[in-house]
C-alpha positions, 0 to 999 in steps of 0.5 A: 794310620790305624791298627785295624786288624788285616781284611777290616773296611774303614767306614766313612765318618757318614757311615759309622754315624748311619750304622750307629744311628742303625744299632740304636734303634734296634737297641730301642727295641730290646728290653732293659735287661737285653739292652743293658746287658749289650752296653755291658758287654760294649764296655768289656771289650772296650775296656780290653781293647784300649790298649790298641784303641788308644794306640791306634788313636795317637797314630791317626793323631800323628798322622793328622800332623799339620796345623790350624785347624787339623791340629786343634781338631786332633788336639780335641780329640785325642783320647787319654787313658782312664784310670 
């Protein structure tokens, strides 16, 4: 379960690969002021939301529960604060 603010759609994992592969190319295209000035502006918000990012990844981890290979899956894949 994630924190995901009411009326937002989760994307498959497939779709956020094809909207990723997407975003990437069109960031080709910018020059490099545009395009570093797009990852900066990516890091803010992440920065600001990690709070809810984070919480919203130990949910999704929780709730994976289970063990074997789920477990391990999540276990890799938790994320942790950085200081």
């Amino acid at each position: 379960m994630s924190n995901a603010p009411a009326g937002v759609v989760r994307l498959s994992v497939r779709e956020q690969a094809r909207a990723a592969r997407a975003a990437a190319r069109k960031l080709a295209l910018l020059s490099n002021d545009a395009r570093n000035s797009v990852l900066l502006d990516v890091s803010k918000r992440t920065e600001q939301n990690a709070a809810r990012i984070l919480a919203a990844n130990g949910e999704d981890c929780k709730a994976a529960g289970g063990t074997g290979s789920k477990r391990g899956n999540c276990r890799r894949l938790r994320l942790r604060g950085c200081a």
